[in-house]
PLY file of the C-alpha trace (Angstrom):
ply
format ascii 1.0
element vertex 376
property float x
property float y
property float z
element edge 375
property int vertex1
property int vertex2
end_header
144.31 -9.84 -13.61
145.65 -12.93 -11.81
148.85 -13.51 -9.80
150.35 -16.77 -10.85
153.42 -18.22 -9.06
155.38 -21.29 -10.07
155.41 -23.49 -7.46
158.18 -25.96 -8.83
160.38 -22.75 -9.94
160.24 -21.13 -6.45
160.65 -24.23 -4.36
163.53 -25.16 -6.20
165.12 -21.85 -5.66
164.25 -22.01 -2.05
165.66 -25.43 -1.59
168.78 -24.45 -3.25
169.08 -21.37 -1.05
168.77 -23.50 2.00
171.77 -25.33 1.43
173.79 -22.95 1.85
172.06 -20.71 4.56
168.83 -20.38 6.23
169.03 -16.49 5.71
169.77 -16.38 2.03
167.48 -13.96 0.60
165.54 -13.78 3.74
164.00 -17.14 3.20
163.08 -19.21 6.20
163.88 -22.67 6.11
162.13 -25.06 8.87
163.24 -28.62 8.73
161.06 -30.69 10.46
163.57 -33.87 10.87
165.62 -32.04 12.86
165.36 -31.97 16.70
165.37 -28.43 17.91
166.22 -27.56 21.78
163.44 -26.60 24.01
163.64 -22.75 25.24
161.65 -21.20 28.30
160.33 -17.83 28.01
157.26 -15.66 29.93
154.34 -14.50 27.89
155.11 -11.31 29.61
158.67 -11.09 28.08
157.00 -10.67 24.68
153.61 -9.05 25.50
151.89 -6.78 28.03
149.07 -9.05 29.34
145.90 -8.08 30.91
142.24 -9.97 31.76
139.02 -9.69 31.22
136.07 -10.82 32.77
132.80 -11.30 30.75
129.56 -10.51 32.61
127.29 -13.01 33.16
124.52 -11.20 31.74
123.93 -13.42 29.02
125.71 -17.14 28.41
128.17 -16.97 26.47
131.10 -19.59 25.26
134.29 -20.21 23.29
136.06 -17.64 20.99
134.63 -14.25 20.31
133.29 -13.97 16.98
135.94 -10.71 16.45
137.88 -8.31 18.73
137.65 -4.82 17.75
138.82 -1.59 19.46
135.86 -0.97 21.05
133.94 -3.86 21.42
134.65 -8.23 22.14
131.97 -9.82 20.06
130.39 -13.49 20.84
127.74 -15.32 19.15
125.58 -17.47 21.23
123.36 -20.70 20.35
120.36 -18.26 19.34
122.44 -17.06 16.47
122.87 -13.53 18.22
125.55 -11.27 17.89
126.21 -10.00 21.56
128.65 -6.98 22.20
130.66 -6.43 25.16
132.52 -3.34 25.98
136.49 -3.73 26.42
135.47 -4.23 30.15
133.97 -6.92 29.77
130.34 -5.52 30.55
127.09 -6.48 27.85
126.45 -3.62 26.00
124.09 -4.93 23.46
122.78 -7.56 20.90
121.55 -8.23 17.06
120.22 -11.10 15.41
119.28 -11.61 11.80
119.03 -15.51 11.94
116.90 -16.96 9.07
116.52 -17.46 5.31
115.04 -14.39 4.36
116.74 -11.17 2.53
119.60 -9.51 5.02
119.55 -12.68 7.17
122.11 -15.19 7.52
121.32 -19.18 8.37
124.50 -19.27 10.49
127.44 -17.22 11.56
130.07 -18.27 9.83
133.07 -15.94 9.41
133.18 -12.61 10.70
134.71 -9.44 9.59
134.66 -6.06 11.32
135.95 -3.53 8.66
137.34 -0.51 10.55
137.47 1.35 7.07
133.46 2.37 7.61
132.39 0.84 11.02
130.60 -2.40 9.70
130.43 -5.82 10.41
130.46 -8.34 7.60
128.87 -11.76 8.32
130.46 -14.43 5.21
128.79 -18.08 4.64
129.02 -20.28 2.02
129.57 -17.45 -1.12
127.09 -14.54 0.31
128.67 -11.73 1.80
126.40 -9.99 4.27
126.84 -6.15 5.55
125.34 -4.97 8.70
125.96 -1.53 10.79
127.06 -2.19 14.28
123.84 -1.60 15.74
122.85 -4.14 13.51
120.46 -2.49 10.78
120.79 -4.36 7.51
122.87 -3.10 4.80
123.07 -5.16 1.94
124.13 -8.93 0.90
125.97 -9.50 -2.08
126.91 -12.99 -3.96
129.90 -14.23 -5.41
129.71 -17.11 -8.52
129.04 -20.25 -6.85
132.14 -21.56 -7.66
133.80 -19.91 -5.06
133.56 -21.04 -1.29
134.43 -18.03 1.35
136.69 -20.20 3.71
138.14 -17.51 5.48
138.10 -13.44 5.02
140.05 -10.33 5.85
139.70 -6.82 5.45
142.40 -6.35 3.04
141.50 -2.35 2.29
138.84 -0.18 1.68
137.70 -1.59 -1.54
138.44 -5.15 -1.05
137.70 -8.27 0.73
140.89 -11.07 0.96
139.43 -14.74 0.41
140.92 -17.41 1.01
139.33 -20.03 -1.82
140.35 -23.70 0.07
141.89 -25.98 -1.71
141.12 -23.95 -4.97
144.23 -24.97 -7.86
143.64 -21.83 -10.19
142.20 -18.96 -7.66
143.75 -20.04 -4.16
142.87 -16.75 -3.37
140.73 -14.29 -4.30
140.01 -10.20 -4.28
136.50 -9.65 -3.54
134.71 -5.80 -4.04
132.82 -4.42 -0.79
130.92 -2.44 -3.12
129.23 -5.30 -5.68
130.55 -8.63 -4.57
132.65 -9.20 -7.79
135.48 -10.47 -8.24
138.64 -8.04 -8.46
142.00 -9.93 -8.56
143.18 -13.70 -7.48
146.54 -15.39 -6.96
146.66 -18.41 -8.37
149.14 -21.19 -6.10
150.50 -24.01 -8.62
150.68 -26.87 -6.56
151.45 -29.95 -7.51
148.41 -31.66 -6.52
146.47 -30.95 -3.08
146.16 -32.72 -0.16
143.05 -33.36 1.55
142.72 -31.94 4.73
139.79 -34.36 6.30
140.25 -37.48 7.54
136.92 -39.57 5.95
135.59 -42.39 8.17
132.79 -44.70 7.32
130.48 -44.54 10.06
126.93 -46.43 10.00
126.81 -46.64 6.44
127.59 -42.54 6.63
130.82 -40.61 5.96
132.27 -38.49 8.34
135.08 -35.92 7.81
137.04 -34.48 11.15
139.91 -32.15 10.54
142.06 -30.30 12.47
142.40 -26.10 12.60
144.71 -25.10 10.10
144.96 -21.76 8.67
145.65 -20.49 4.80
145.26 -16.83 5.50
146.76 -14.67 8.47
147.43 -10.93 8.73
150.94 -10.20 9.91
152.61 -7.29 9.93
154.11 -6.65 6.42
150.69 -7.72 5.21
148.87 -11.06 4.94
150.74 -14.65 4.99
149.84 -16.83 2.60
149.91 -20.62 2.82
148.51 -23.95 1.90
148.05 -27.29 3.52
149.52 -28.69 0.23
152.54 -26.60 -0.43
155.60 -25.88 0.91
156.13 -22.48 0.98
154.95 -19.48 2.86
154.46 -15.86 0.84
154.31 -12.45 2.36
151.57 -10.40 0.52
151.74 -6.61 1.50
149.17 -3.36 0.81
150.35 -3.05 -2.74
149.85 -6.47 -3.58
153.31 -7.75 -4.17
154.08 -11.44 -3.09
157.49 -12.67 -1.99
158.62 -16.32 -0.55
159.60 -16.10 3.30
159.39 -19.34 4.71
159.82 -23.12 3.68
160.06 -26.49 5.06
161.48 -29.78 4.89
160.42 -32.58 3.71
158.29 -31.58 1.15
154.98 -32.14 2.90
154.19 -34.25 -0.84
157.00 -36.40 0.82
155.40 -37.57 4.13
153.78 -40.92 4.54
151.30 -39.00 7.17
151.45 -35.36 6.24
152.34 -33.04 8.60
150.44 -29.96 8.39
152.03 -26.26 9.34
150.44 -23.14 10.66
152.06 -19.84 10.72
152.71 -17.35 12.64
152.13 -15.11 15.28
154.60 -12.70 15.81
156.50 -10.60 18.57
159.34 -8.46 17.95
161.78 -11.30 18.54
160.32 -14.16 17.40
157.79 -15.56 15.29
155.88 -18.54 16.56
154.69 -21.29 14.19
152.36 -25.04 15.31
152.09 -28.32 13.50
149.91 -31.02 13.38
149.52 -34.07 12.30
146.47 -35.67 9.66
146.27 -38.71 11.84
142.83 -39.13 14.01
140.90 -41.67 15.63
137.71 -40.79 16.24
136.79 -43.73 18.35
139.05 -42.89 21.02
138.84 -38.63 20.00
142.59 -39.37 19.77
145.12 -37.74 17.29
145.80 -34.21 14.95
149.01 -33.95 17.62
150.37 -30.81 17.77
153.76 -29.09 18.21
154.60 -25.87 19.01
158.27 -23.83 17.45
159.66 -20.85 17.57
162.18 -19.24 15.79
164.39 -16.44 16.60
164.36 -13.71 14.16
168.50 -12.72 15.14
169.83 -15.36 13.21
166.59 -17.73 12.76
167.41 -19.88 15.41
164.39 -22.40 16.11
163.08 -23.93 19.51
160.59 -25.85 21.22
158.89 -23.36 23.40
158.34 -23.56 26.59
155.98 -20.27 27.37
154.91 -19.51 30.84
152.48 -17.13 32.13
153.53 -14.94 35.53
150.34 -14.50 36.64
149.16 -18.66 37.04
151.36 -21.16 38.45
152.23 -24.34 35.64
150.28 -22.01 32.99
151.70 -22.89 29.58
150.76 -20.53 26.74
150.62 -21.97 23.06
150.37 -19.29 20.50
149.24 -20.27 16.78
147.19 -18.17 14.39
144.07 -19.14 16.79
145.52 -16.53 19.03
144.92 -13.58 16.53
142.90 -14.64 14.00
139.86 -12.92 15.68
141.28 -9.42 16.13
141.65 -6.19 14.14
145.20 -5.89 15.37
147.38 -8.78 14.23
149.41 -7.37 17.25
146.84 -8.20 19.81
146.17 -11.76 20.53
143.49 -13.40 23.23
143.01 -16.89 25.16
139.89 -17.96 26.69
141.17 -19.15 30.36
138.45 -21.37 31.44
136.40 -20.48 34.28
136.66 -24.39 36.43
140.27 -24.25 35.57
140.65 -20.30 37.31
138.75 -21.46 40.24
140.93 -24.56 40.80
144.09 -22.45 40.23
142.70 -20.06 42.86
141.65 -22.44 45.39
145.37 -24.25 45.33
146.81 -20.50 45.55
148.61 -20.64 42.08
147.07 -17.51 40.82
150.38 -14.72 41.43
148.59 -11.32 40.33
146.41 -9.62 42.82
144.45 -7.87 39.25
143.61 -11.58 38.74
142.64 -12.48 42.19
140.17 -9.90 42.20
138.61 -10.88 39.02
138.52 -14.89 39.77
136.89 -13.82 43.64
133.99 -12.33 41.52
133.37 -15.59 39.44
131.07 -18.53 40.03
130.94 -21.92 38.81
128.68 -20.94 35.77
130.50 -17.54 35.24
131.46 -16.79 31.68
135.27 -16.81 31.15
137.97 -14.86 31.40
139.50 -13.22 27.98
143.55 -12.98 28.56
144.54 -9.69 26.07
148.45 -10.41 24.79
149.57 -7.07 23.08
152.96 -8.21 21.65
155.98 -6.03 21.69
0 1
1 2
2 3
3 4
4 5
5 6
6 7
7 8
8 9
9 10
10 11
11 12
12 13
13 14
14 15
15 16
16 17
17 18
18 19
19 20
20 21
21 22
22 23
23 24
24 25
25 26
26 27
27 28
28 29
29 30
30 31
31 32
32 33
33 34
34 35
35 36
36 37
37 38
38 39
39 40
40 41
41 42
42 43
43 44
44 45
45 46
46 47
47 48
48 49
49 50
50 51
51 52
52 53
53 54
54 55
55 56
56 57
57 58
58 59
59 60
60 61
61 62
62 63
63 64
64 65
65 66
66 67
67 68
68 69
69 70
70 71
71 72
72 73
73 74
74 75
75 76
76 77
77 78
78 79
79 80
80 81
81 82
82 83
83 84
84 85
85 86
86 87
87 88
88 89
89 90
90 91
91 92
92 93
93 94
94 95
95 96
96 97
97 98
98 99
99 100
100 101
101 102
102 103
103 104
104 105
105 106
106 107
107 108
108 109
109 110
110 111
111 112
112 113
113 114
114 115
115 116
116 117
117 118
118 119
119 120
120 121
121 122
122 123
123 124
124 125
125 126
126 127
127 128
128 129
129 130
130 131
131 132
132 133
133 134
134 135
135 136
136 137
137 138
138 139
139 140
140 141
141 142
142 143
143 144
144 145
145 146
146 147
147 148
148 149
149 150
150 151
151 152
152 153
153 154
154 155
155 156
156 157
157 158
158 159
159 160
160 161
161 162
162 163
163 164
164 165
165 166
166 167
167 168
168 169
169 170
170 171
171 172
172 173
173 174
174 175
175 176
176 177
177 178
178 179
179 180
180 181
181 182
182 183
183 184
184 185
185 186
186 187
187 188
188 189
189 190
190 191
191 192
192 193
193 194
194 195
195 196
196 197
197 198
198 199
199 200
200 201
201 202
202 203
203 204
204 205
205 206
206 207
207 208
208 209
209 210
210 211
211 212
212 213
213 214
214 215
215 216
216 217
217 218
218 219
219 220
220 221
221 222
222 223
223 224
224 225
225 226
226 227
227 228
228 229
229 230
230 231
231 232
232 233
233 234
234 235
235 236
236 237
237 238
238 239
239 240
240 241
241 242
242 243
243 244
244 245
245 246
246 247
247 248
248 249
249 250
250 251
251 252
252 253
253 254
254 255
255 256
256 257
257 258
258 259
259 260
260 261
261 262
262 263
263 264
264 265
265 266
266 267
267 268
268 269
269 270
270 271
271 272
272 273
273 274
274 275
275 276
276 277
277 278
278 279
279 280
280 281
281 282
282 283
283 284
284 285
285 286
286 287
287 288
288 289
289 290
290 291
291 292
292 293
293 294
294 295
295 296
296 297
297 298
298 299
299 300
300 301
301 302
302 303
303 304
304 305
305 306
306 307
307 308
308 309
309 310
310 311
311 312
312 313
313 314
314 315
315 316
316 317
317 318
318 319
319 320
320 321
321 322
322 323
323 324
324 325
325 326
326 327
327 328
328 329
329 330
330 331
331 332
332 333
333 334
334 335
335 336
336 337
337 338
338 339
339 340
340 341
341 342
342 343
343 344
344 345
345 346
346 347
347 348
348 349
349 350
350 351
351 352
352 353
353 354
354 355
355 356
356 357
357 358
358 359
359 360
360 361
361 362
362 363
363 364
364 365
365 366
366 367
367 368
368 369
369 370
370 371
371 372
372 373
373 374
374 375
C-alpha cells in the first residue's frame, strides 16, 4: 500500500486558507517576504539545561552518533563506536569497520531502537543490527533503488526512511525483521530541486550542500518535509498524514531557493531555520542561515534572540540539528567547544558555579562539553 498526496490539490487549499487566517484548519502559514520582529528569550525559559563533560579517555569530536537514556554515543576516526555513561565517563567501545559480513565500511546513520535494546548502523541501502555490547546480529538489504538518507525508529516492526529526493516513494516503511519494504508515501511534487551546489573544480565536480532535514520526530509523530515542496505534514503512530505548515513564496518561485528546516519544539513555541542554496567555495562563504520562531498562542512569528544564563553573549540556535540525535525528540544537545569555554572562563563570563567546576577540570585538548536542553 502507498500513501499518495496531491501536492497541487493541498497547496492550493492551504494557500486559500491563508488568506483568510493563519489558523484556519490549524495550518501554519510562514511567509518569508515579510519582516518579522526580533524577540529575546533564555534557553532556560523553555528548557531545564544541564552539562556534561566528556572524559578525556579517548579523543573524541563533533556530534554524538545518538543520545540514548543510558548512554551518549561518539564515533571516532577508527570507525569505533565509543559509549559514555550520562556522566560523561567512557564506559566502553565496538568496532566492526570493514567489508566483510556484519561489518560496515563507514558509520553512516545511526539508530538506537529502544523497542529491543539495539543499535542499527544504516549506509547506502544495508541495514546493519548490532547488540549494545556490540555482538553482530544480522544485516539486511533493501532493492538498490532505494538510498537510506536518514532513519527513525518509527515502531517495533518498522524502520521510517526518508528516500531523498525520491518522486514516487519520498518515504518509505522498512521491516526490522527482513529488510523489505512495508508501506511508502509518495510526495507529488512538481519537480525537485537539487540540493547541491556543483562546481567544476580541476577538471572534477564537486557538490557542497548545506544541512537540511526531510525527516524529524516531533511530538504528534514524525514531520515530514522536502527541500522541493512547500508544505510540511504531521505523520502520527497510526500512520495518518495531515498538512500543518506552509510557506510563501512557493520555494518553485525563488530565483535562489530558500531552503526550510523544521522544528524543534517547546511547549510555547516551535522553532524553525532557513538557508539559503547560494555558496562560494573559494571564499567557504554562503548557505546563510536564519533562525524563526513562532508562537503557538496565536502563531505569532519572530526572529529569536535566545540567550543562555549560564555564559555571558551565549546565543543558542535551535534547528532539527539540536534533536536529531536523541531518543527523546524532547531532549536536545549542543556541543560547547572546549577553546571557546576556556576563553569564556578566563574573561569571567561563565555565571553558573555547576559550570565553573566543570570548565576548571578541562584542558586545552579536553573533549567538549555536551549542553542537555530538556524542553518544557
Amino acid at each position: 500500500m502507498t500513501i499518495i498526496m496531491n501536492y497541487y490539490y493541498i497547496l492550493l487549499v492551504l494557500l486559500a486558507c491563508s488568506c483568510s487566517s493563519n489558523n484556519q484548519k490549524g495550518v501554519i502559514v510562514f511567509d518569508m517576504r515579510k519582516h518579522y520582529p526580533e524577540k529575546e528569550i533564555y534557553i532556560q525559559d523553555i528548557c531545564d539545561v544541564s552539562y556534561v563533560l566528556i572524559d578525556d579517555s579517548i579523543v573524541v569530536s563533533g556530534r554524538p552518533k545518538v543520545v540514548t537514556d543510558f548512554y551518549i554515543i561518539f564515533s571516532n576516526s577508527d570507525q569505533e563506536f565509543v559509549f559514555y555513561d550520562m556522566q560523561g565517563h567512557f564506559v566502553k567501545k565496538f568496532c566492526h569497520a570493514g567489508q566483510g559480513p556484519g561489518e560496515y565500511p563507514y558509520i553512516g546513520n545511526v539508530v538506537y531502537d529502544s523497542f529491543v535494546n539495539q543499535l542499527i548502523v544504516c549506509h547506502d541501502n544495508k541495514i546493519l543490527y548490532y547488540t549494545m555490547d556490540g555482538q553482530f546480529i544480522k544485516s539486511n538489504s533493501i532493492d538498490t533503488q532505494y538510498f537510506l538518507w536518514d532513519v527513525k525508529n518509527y515502531n517495533k516492526e518498522c524502520l521510517l526512511c526518508d528516500n531523498n529526493q525520491s518522486l514516487s516513494s519520498a518515504y518509505i516503511f522498512v521491516s526490522k525483521e527482513t529488510g523489505k519494504i512495508k508501506d511508502s508515501i509518495d510526495l507529488r511534487l512538481k519537480e525537485n530541486i537539487e540540493p547541491y551546489i556543483s562546481v567544476k573544480e580541476n577538471g572534477m565536480i564537486f557538490k557542497y550542500s548545506p544541512y537540511f532535514y526531510n525527516l524529524v520526530k516531533v511530538r504528534e509523530g514524525f514531520l515530514l518535509s522536502q527541500i522541493s515542496a512547500d508544505t510540511f505534514y504531521i505523520l502520527n503512530e497510526k500512520k495518518e498524514i495531515k498538512p500543518i505548515f506552509t510557506r510563501l513564496p512557493s520555494i518553485h518561485e525563488q530565483s535562489i531557493p530558500i531552503f526550510v528546516n523544521a522544528w524543534v519544539e517547546s511547549n510555547q513555541y516551535y522553532f524553525l531555520s532557513t538557508v539559503e542554496k547560494k555558496y562560494d567555495p573559494s571564499t567557504d562563504e554562503g548557505f546563510a542561515q536564519a533562525y524563526f520562531m513562532i508562537e503557538k498562542e496565536g502563531e505569532k512569528i519572530y526572529i529569536p534572540k535566545i540567550r543562555n544564563k549560564d555564559i555571558e553573549d551565549n546565543n543558542v540556535e535551535l534547528d532539527p540539528r539540536t534533536i536529531e540525535r536523541t531518543v527523546d525528540m524532547r531532549i536536545g544537545i549542543a556541543i560547547l567547544n572546549t577553546e571557546d569555554l576556556l576563553k569564556s572562563y578566563k574573561e569571567g563570563k561563565i555565571k553558573s558555579q555547576k559550570l565553573i567546576d566543570i570548565v576548571k577540570k578541562m584542558k586545552e585538548d579536553s573533549n567538549p562539553v555536551i549542553m542537555f536542553m530538556n524542553f518544557k
